[in-house]
C-alpha positions in Angstrom: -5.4 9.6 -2.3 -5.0 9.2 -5.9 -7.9 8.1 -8.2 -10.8 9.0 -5.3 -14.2 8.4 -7.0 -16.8 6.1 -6.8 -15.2 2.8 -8.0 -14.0 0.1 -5.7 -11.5 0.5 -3.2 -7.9 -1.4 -4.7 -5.2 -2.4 -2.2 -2.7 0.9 -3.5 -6.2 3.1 -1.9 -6.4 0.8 1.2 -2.5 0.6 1.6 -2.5 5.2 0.9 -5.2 5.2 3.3 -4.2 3.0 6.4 -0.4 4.4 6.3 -2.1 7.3 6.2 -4.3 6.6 9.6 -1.3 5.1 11.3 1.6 7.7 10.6 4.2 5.3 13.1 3.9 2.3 10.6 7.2 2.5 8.2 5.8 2.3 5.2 9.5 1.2 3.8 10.2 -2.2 3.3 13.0 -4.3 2.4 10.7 -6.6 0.0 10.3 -6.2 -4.0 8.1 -7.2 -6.4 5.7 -8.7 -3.7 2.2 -7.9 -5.7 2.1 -9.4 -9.1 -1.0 -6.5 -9.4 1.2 -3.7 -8.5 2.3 -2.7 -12.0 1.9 1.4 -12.9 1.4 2.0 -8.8 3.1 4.9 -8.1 6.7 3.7 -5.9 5.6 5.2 -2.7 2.3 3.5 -2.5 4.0 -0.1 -3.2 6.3 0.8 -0.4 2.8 1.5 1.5 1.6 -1.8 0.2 4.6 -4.0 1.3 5.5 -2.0 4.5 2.1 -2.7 5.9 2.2 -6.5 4.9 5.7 -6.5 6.7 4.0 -5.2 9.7 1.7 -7.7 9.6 -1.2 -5.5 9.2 -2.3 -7.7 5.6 -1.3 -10.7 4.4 -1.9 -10.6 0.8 
């Protein structure tokens, strides 16, 4: 997980951490430009981020 420390957990940790824990959930996604916070997230994690509000698992 990138950033680890003692500061608050953001969505791009939470998203990391829960594709993570559930290595079945696609983290790829067909949406874009879902999280107006998402700028400077590394790709992958935004993919993490939107696949697991596609699933359903967060909704926002």
């Amino acid at each position: 997980m990138r950033g680890a420390g003692d500061g608050a957990v953001t969505r791009a940790d939470a998203a990391e951490m829960l594709v993570a824990a559930f290595d079945h959930l696609n983290a790829a996604s067909l949406l874009r430009d879902l999280f107006q916070d998402a700028a400077g997230v590394p790709e992958d994690v935004v993919l993490a981020m939107e696949g697991l509000y596609h699933a359903g698992v967060t909704k926002g």
